[in-house]
N, C-alpha and C positions, 0 to 999 in steps of 0.2 A: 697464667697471666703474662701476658707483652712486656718485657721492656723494653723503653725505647733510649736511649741513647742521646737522642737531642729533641729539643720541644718542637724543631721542625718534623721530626718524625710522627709525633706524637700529635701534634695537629694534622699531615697529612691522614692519617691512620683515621681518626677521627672523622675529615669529611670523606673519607674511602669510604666508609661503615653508613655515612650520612646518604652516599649516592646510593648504593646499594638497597638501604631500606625504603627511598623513593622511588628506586626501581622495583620493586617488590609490588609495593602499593601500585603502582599503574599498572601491572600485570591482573592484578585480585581482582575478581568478577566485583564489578558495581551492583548494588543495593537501589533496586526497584529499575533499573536501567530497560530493562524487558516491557514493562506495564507503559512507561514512557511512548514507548515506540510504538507500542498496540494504539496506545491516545492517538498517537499522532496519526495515523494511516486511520481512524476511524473519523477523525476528523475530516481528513481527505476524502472518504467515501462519501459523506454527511455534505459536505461544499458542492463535489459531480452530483452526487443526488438532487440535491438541492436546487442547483444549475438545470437538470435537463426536468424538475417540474416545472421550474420557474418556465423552461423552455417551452413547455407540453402548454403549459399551461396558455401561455401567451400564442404559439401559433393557432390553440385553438380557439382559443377569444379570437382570434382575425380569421379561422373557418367560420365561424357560427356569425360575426358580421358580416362575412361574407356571403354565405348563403340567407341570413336575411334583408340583406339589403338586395339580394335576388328574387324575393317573396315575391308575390305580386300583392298592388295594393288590395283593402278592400272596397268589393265592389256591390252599392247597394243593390242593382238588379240582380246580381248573381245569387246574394245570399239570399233573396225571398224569391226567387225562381230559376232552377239549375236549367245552366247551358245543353240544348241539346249538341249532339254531336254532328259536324257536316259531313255531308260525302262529297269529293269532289272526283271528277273524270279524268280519263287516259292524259287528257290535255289540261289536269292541274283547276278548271272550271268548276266552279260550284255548281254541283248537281242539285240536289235534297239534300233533306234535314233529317233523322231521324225521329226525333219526337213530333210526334203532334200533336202534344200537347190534353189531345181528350182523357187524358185519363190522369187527370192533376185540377184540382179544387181549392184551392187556397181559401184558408178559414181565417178569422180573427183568433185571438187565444182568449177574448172574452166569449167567443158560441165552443168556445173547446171545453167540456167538462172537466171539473177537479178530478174524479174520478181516472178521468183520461193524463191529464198531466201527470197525478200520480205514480200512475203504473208505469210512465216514462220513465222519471226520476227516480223512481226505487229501482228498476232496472237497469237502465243505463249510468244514474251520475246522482245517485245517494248525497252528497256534498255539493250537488248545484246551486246552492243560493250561499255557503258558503265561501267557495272560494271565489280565484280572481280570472277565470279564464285554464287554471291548469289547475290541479290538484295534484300539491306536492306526495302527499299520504300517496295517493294510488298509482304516481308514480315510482318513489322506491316500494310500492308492496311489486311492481310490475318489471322492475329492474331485478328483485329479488328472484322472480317467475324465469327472467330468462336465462339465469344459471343452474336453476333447480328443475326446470324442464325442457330448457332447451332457448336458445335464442328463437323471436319471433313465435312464442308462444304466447303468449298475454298481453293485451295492451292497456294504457295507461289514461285511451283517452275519454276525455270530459264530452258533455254536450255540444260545448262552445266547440271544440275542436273538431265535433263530427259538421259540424253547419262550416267550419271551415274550410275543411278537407273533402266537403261532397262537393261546395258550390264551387271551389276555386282550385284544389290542387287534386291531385291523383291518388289512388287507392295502394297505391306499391309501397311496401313497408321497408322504407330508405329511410336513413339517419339523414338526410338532408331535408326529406319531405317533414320528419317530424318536427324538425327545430322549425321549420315553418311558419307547420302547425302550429304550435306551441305559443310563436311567436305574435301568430294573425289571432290567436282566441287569446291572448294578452288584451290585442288592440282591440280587437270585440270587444270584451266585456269592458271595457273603457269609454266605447262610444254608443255603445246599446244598454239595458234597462237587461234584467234576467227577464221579464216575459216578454220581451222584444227577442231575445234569442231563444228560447222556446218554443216562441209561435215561429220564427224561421224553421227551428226542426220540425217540428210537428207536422208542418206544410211541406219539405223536400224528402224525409224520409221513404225509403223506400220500401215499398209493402206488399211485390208480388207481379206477377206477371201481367199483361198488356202493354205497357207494364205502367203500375199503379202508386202513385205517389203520392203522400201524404194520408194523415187520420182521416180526413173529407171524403175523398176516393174511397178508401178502405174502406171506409162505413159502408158507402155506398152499396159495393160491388160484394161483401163479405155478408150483409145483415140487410141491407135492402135499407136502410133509415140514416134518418140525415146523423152527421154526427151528435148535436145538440144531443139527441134522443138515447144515445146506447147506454146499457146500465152498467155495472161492474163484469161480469164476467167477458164482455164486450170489450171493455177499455184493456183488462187485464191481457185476452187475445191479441190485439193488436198491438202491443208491447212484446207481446208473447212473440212474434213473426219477425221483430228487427234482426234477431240472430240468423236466420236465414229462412225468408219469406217462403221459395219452394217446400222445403222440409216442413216445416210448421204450418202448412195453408190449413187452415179446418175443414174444407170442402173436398181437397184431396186426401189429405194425413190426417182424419179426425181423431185416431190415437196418441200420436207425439205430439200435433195439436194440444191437444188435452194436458195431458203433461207438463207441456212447458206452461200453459195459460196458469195451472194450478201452480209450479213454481212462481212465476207470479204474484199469484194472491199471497204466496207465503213470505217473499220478499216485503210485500207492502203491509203485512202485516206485523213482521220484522222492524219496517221503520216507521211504523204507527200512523200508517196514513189509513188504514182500518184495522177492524177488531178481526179477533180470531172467528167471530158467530157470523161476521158478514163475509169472512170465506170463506167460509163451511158452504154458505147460503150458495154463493156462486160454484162454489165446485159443485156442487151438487146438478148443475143445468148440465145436459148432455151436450154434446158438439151438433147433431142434428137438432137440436132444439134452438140453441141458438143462433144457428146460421138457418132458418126455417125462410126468411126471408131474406137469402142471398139471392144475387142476379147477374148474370154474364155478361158485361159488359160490354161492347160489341169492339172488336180490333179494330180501330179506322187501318182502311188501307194507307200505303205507302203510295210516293211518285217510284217508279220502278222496283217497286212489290217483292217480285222475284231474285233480282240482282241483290239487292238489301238486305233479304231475310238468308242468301247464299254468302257474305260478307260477314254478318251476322255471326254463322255458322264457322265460317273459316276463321272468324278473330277467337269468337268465346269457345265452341267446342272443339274444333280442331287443335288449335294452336297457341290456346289458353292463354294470348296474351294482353291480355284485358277483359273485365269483367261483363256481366250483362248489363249492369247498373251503370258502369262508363261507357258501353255501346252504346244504351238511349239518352242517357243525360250526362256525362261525363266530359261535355264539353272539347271532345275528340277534334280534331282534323282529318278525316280517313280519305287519304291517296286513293282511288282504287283504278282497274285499267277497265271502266264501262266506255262504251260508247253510245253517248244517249240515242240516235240517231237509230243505230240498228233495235237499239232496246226498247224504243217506241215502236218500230216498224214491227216486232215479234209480238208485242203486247197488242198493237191493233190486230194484225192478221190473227192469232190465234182466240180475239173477243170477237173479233165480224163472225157471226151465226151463218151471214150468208157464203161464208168459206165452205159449209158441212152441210148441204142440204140432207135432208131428211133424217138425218140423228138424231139418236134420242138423248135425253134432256142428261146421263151422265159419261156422255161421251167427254172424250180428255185428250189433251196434247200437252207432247212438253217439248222443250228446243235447248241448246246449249250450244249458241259462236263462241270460240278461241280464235284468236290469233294462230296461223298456223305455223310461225317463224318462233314465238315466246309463250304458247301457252297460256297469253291474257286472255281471260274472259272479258268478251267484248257485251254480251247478254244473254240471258237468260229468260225464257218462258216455263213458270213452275206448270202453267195448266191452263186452260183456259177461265178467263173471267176469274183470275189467280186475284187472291186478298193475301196480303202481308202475312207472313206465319202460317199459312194455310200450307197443308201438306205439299212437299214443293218436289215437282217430279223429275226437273231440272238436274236434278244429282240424287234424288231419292231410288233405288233400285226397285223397278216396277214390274217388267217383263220380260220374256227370255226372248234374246235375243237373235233366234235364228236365223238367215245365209248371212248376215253383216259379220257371225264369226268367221266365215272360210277365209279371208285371205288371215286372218288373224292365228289361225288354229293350222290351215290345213297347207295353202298356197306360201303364205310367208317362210314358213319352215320351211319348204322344201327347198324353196330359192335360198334362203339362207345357207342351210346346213350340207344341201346337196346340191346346190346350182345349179337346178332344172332350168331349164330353157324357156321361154315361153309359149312354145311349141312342143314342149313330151307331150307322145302321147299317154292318154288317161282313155279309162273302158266304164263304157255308160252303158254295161249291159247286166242281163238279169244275175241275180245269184249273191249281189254285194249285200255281209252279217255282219255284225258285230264279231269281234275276234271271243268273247265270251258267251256267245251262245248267243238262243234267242233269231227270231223271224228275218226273212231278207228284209231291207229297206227298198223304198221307191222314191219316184215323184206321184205328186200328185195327178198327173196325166196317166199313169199306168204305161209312158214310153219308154224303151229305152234306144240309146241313140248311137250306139255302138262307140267304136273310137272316133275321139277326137282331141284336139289339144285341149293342153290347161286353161288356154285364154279362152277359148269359147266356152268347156266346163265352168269357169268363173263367170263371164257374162253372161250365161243364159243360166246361169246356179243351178248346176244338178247336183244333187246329194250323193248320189251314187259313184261320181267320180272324188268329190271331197270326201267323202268316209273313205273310199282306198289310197287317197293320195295321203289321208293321217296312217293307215296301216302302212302303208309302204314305208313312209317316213321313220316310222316306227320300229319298221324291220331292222331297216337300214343303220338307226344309230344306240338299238338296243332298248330300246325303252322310251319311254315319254320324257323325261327328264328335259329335256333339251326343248320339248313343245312346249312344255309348262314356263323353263324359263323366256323363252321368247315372249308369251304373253306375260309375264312378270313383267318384265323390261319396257312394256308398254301400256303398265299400272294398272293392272288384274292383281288382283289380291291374294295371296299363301290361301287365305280362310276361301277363298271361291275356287283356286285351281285345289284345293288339298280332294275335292269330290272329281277329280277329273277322272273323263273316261272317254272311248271314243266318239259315245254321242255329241259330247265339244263338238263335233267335226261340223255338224250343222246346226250347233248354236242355243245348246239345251241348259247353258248357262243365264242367270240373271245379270241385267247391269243396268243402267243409265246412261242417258243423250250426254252430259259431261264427260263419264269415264270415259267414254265411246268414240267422239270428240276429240279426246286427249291421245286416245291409242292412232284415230288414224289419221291425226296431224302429223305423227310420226314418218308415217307412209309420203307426205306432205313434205318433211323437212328433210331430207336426203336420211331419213334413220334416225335422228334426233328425235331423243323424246323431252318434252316438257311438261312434267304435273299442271295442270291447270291451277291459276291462280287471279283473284279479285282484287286484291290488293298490294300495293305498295310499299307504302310507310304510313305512321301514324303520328301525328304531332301533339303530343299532350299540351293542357292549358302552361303547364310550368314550362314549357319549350323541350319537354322530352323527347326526342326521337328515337320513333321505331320501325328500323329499316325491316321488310322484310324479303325473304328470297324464298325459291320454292325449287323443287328437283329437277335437274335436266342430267340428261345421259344417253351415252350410243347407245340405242336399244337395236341396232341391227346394220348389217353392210351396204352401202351407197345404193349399190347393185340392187340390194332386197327391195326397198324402198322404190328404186325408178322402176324395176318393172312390175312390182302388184300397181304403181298407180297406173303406169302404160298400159296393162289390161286391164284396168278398172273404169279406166278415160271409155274403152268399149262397151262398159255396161250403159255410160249415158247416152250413145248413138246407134249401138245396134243390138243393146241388152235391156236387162230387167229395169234400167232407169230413164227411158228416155222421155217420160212423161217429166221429171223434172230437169230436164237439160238444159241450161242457158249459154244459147249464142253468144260465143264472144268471151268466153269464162277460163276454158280450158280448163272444165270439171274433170274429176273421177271421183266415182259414190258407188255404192252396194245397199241397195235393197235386201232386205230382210221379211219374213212373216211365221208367225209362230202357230200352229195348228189348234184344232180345238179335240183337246184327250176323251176319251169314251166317258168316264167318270164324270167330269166340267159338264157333257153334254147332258148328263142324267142329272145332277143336281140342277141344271137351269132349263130341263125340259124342250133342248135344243134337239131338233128331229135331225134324222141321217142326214138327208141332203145338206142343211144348214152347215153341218158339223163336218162334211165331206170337203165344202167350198167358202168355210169363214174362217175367221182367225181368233186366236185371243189379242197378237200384236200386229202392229206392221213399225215399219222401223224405216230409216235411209240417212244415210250419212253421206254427206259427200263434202265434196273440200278442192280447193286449188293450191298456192303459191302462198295465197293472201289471208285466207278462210277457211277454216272448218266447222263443220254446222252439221250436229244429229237430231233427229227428231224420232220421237217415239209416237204410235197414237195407241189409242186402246179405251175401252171399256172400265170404268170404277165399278165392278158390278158387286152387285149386294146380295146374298142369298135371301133374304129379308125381303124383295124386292122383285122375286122368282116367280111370272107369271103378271107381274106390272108393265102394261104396255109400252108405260112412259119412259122404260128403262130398258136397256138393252144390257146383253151381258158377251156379247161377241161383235166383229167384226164384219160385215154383210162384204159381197166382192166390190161392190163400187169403194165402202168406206175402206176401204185400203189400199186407195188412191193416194187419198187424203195425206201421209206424210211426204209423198213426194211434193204434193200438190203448196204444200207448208211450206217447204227447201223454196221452191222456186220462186211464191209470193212475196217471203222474206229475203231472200238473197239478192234477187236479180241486180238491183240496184247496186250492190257492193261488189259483185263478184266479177261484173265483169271490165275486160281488161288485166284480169293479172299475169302475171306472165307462167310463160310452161314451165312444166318440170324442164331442168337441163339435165341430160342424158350423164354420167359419170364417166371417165375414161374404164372404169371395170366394166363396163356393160359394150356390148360388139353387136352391131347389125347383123342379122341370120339374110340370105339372099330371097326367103320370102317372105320379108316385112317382117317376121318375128326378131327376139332379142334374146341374147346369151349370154351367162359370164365370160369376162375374156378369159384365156384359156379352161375353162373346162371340158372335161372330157367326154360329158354324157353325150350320146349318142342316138339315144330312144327317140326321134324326131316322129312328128308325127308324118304318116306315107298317105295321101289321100289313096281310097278305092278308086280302081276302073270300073266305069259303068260296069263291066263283065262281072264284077266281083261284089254286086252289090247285092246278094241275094240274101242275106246272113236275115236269119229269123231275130237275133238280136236286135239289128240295127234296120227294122224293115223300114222306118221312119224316111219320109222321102228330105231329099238333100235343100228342098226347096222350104221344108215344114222345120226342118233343124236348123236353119239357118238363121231365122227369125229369131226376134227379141222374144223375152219371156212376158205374158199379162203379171205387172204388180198383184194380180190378187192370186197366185201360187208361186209354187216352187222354181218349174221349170217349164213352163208352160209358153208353148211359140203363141206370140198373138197376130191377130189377124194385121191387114195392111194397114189399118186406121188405129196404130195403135197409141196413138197421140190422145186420142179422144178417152175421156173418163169414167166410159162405161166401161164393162167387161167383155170380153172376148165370148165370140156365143158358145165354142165349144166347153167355157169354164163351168158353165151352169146344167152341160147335157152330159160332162164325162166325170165320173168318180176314179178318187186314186184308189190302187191295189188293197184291199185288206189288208195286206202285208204292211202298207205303208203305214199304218197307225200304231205300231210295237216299236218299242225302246228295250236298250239293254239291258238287264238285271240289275246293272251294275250302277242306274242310275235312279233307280227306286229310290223316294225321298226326297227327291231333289225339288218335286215342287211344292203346292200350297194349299194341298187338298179343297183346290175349286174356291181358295179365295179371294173377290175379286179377279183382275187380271194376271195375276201375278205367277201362278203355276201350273203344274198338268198333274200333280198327284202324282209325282214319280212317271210319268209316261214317257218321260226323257223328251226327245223331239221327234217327229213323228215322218220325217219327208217331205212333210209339203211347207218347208221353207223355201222362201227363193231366196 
C-alpha cells in the first residue's frame, strides 16, 4: 500500500489512476462497433442501388415514349387492306407496285365460319376475347422462353398485334418495333369491337404463294369453295399454314400438311371449341381428299415482270433482308436502278413474234443491261412473252456458253499473266488435243488457217487457237490456278470453275445473260468488276432504312481490259458480230454457239446434217463505255415433245442469228454515242496497228508469209477466205460478202465439220444434262463448233 505524505499527493495519485483507467477504456475494442459499420455501407449500396433503378427506370419510361410517340398512327385502310410495296427507278420515280391485288378476297366475319375462327383463336391467341390488345400471361410465359432457349425464340404476340405489325410496321424482331406493337394493339382494341379485329386478320393473313391472302383466297385456291362452305378439317388446315404457308401447303407437303392440321384439331379440342369425336372425324379425311377441289390460281403478270421477279430474288433469297410477305404487301419503298425505257424496249422486242420468223412455238430468249461503269441492272428479259415468276432466264443458268468464254478463259489470261501482245502469233493448224487424252479438236468448217495473230484468232473464233493459247498459258504459269482465278474475279463461281478443264477454253461451261453481262462489263471498265445489282435501299413503313451495297473489285490490269475490248471492237466490223453492229456505238461483243452432242441428237431424232450445222445455244454479248447487254437464245425443249412439229429442240442456222439480231433491236437507241474505250498509259502502240504492254519482253510477233511461202498443207486456206468475218451460225466459218444479211452463208449448209470436231475431253464427262432441254451435252464437253 502507497503512502502518501500529503493529501496533495494523494489526490494527484488518484486522478493519475483516474486518467490511466480512461485511457484503458478508449483503447478496448467496442461492442457491436463492426455490425454498425456493415449497416452503414449496406445502407449506401441500398441508396446507389436504388438511385440507378430509379435511374433505369425513368430513362426508360422516356425510351418507350419515345418510341411510341414514333408509332405511326392507326390507319383504317391499312388495317383492312395491306400496303403493297412500290418499286421505284434509277431516277427515284415511281415505277410499279407489286401486289395486284388478284389474289386477296376480303370477306365479312359474319360469311366466316365459327369453325374457321375457331381454329384461328385456338392457334394463334387462345385468350383473344380475354384480354386488352396484349396478353400479359403469354407475355412473361415468352420472356421466360427467351432465357431458356435463347433470345428471339418465342413470341408473345396476340391477334390484335399481328393485324398491327402486318398492316403498319415491319416483320424485324426489334425492341422498338415491339413496344409499338404492343402499344397500336392497346389503341386497337379500344377503338375496334374483337370481331372487327378478327375479320381484319382473317382478311390480311397470309396463306401461300401467288401470293395468297386471306381465308377467301385460301379457300379458294386450296379446296375450290367459297369460304362460307368449308368444313372442319378445312378450317383447321388453314390455321394449320399460318406458321409457314410453304412448308404446310397441302398440295405441295401433304404430309406435314397433315400433321400440323391434326395438331390443330387437337389444340381446338383442348380449348373446347370441339369434341374429341369431331376430330377424330376430320383427321381421318386424307390431304388428297380434301384439297380434291383445289385450283391454280392464275399469277397476274407484273408491269416489268422480269426486273421484279429478279429484285424479288435479290431481297428475299439472296440477301435475306426482308421477307416474301414484306416484298408483296409489306408496304416497302424499294430504290431499284431500272430503267423503264430500256425495260419496255426488251420486253417488246423479245414479245414481237415478228422478230423470229419461222420458230417454233418454244423458242426462248433472255437479255440482261447493266450499267457498265456500276453494275446496275438497267433491265431484264426473263423470256419471251415472260409472266411474273415464270422461270426467269435472265439470271437462271440455261446454256453452255461457247466462244463468249475465250477472252474470259483463254485471251484475258494471257494478256494478263503473260502480256501477249495483240499480235503473238497463235497456230490454227491440224493436230490441236486436249492435254488429257482424247480426239484432235476442229472448227466446224474442217479449215485450218495456219498462223495468225490472236486478234484475228479471237474475231473470227477459232477454237483451235483458243484450246492452245489455254495450254500454253498453262505451261507457262504451272497449272490452271491463275485461269480459274481470273474468271473468279469476274464472278464465275468456286462450285462452276471446281469442274474445270481445258474444254473451258471454248466454253463447255454453263451461265447466264446477267453473270455474263457482269464479267464483261469488267472488260468495259478499265478491269473493274461490279456484281450486278437491282437495288438500292429500302425504306420501311416505320422509316427504316435499308441501304444496300453490292461487290466491286480489280479483277484485272488496265492493260488486260483495253485490249481484249480493242480486239473485240474487230469482232463487230470484220468478225463473228457484224450482224449486230451499231454505227456510232463504239461496240465490242463476242459471239458465241454451243453445238448439238451425238446423244441430244439421238434422244430428239435430229438427223446428221441438222446436228453437223444447228446449235443447242447462240449467245452475244457486247457492251461499250455506257452499256452491257447479253443475250442468250435457245430452245425449251422437252423430251415429251420429241417428234412434235410445233416444237423444236435445236437451233436451225438462220435462228442463230437471232441474238445478235436481239443486241441490236434493243440497244441501238441507247448505245449510241458513248464514248471509247481510253487507251491506259500501260498499253504502247506496236508499228502495225497492233497493241502491247509497255515494256514487255515478248517477242513472238506475228511475221505474215510471202506469197512464196504459202504452200503449207496446214494453212491451204486462201488469204482472201481467212480474212473474212465468221457466219454467226458456226464457229469459225468465213462468210460470204453479204454477210450483213440474216440468212446463212451457202457454204454453211453444203460443208460438215471434221468427225473429230464432236469429242470432248474425258475430263469433262458430266458436265452436262443428259439431253435436257437446252441446257447440256451429256458430258460432250464442247465440241468445236463454237464461234
Amino acid at each position: 500500500m502507497v503512502e502518501y505524505h500529503t493529501r496533495m499527493e494523494k489526490r494527484r495519485a488518484a486522478e493519475l489512476e483516474k486518467q490511466k483507467q480512461k485511457n484503458a477504456n478508449n483503447h478496448a475494442p467496442k461492442k457491436g462497433s463492426s455490425t454498425r459499420k456493415k449497416k452503414h455501407w449496406f445502407k449506401r449500396v441500398m441508396i446507389i442501388l436504388t438511385l440507378i433503378l430509379l435511374f433505369l427506370f425513368l430513362a426508360g419510361t422516356i425510351f418507350v415514349l419515345a418510341v411510341v410517340r414514333s408509332a405511326p398512327p392507326l390507319n383504317a385502310n391499312a388495317l383492312h387492306n395491306e400496303v403493297s410495296s412500290v418499286i421505284y427507278d434509277e431516277n427515284s420515280k415511281k415505277a410499279t407496285t407489286v401486289d395486284s391485288g388478284q389474289h386477296r378476297m376480303y370477306t365479312t366475319i359474319n360469311d366466316i365460319p365459327l369453325s374457321v375462327q375457331d381454329a384461328f383463336i385456338s392457334t394463334e391467341d387462345v385468350r383473344f376475347y380475354k384480354h386488352f390488345g396484349i396478353d400479359p400471361i403469354r407475355i412473361l410465359g415468352a420472356g421466360v422462353a427467351q432465357f431458356t432457349r435463347g433470345y428471339k425464340s418465342e413470341g408473345g404476340s396476340t391477334i390484335d398485334q399481328q393485324v398491327v405489325r402486318n398492316a403498319m410496321l415491319t416483320q424485324n424482331k426489334t425492341f422498338t418495333r415491339k413496344i409499338q406493337e404492343m402499344y397500336l394493339a392497346i389503341q386497337l382494341d379500344k377503338k375496334y369491337t374483337k370481331k372487327q379485329i378478327l375479320e381484319m386478320y382473317l382478311n390480311q393473313i397470309y396463306l401461300g404463294g401467288g401470293p395468297t391472302y386471306g381465308v377467301a383466297a385460301a379457300s379458294e385456291r386450296y379446296f375450290g369453295k367459297n369460304i362460307k362452305n368449308v368444313n372442319l378439317e378445312q378450317a383447321a388446315m388453314l390455321a394449320a399454314m399460318t406458321r409457314n404457308p410453304g412448308y404446310y401447303d397441302p398440295i405441295h407437303h401433304p404430309a406435314e400438311a397433315k400433321a400440323r392440321r391434326d395438331l390443330v384439331l387437337d389444340l381446338m379440342v383442348k380449348n373446347g371449341a370441339i369434341t374429341a369425336d369431331d376430330a377424330a372425324k376430320a383427321k381421318a379425311v386424307s390431304m388428297k381428299q380434301m384439297t380434291k377441289g383445289h385450283r391454280n390460281i392464275p399469277v397476274s403478270n407484273r408491269k416489268y415482270g422480269a426486273f421484279l421477279d429478279y429484285v424479288k430474288h435479290e431481297l428475299v433469297d439472296v440477301k435475306k433482308v426482308i421477307t416474301d410477305q414484306e416484298f408483296n404487301s409489306g408496304g416497302l419503298k424499294i430504290y431499284t436502278t431500272l430503267d423503264p425505257s430500256i425495260q419496255s424496249q426488251t420486253q417488246e422486242v423479245l414479245n414481237n413474234k415478228n422478230n423470229y420468223p419461222n420458230v417454233q412455238k418454244n423458242f426462248q430468249a433472255a437479255v440482261s443491261v447493266i450499267d457498265t461503269q456500276t453494275g446496275a441492272v438497267r433491265a431484264l428479259g426473263g423470256g419471251r412473252n415472260y409472266k411474273y415468276l415464270d422461270l426467269n432466264y435472265a439470271y437462271t443458268s440455261k446454256g453452255q456458253v461457247g466462244s463468249t468464254a475465250k477472252p474470259i478463259m483463254d485471251y484475258g489470261p494471257a494478256i494478263e499473266y503473260l502480256k501477249w501482245p495483240t499480235d503473238y502469233q497463235v497456230d490454227d493448224s491440224k493436230g490441236a488435243a486436249y492435254s488429257n487424252g482424247g480426239p484432235e479438236i476442229g472448227d466446224w468448217d474442217g479449215k485450218y488457217l495456219g498462223k495468225m495473230t490472236m486478234r484475228k484468232a479471237l474475231y473470227l473464233s477459232r477454237n483451235i487457237p483458243a484450246l492452245r493459247t489455254m495450254q500454253e498459258v498453262k505451261s507457262a504459269l504451272g497449272g490452271s490456278n491463275d485461269i480459274r482465278n481470273f474468271a473468279k474475279k469476274l464472278g464465275f463461281s468456286q462450285a462452276m470453275l471446281k469442274n474445270f478443264d481445258e474444254s473451258y477454253s471454248i466454253g463447255s461451261f454453263t451461265s447466264n445473260p446477267l453473270q455474263m453481262a457482269g464479267a464483261y462489263a469488267a472488260f468495259g471498265n478499265n478491269g473493274i468488276y461490279n456484281q450486278p445489282y437491282a437495288v438500292r435501299k429500302i425504306v420501311k413503313p416505320d422509316g427504316e432504312v435499308i441501304q444496300l451495297d453490292h461487290t466491286r473489285r480489280v479483277a484485272m490490269h488496265d492493260y488486260t481490259a483495253y485490249m481484249i475490248s480493242d480486239m473485240l471492237k474487230d469482232v463487230m466490223t470484220k468478225g463473228t458480230g457484224v450482224q449486230g453492229n451499231i454505227p456510232g456505238a463504239n461496240l465490242a461483243g463476242k459471239t458465241g454457239t454451243q453445238n448439238i452432242p451425238p446423244d441430244y441428237a439421238a434422244q430428239f431424232n435430229i438427223p446428221k446434217y441438222a446436228m453437223d450445222h444447228g446449235a443447242l445455244d447462240a449467245w452475244f454479248v457486247g457492251y461499250n463505255t455506257r452499256l452491257t447487254t447479253a443475250v442468250w437464245t435457245g430452245y425449251n425443249a422437252n423430251k415429251n415433245q420429241a417428234g412434235n412439229k410445233n416444237y423444236g429442240s435445236y437451233l436451225g442456222p438462220n435462228e442463230q442469228h437471232f441474238a445478235l439480231a436481239i443486241f441490236k433491236n434493243i440497244m441501238a437507241q441507247y448505245m449510241i454515242g458513248a464514248s471509247d474505250f481510253t487507251r491506259p498509259n500501260s498499253v504502247t502502240d506496236l508499228s502495225n496497228g497492233e497493241l502491247a504492254v509497255r515494256n514487255s519482253s515478248i517477242t513472238n510477233h506475228f511475221q505474215a508469209k510471202k506469197p512464196s511461202d504459202s504452200s503449207s498443207a496446214d494453212s491451204s486456206s486462201s488469204e482472201s477466205s481467212s480474212s473474212q468475218p465468221e457466219s454467226s451460225s458456226s464457229s469459225s466459218s468465213m462468210p460470204p460478202a453479204s454477210s450483213s444479211s440474216s440468212a446463212p452463208p451457202a457454204s454453211s449448209s453444203s460443208t460438215a465439220p471434221p468427225a473429230s470436231s464432236s469429242a470432248a475431253p474425258p475430263a469433262s464427262s458430266g458436265q452436262g444434262n443428259n439431253g435436257q432441254g437446252n441446257q447440256g451435252n451429256n458430258g460432250q464437253g464442247n465440241s468445236g463448233s463454237n464461234q
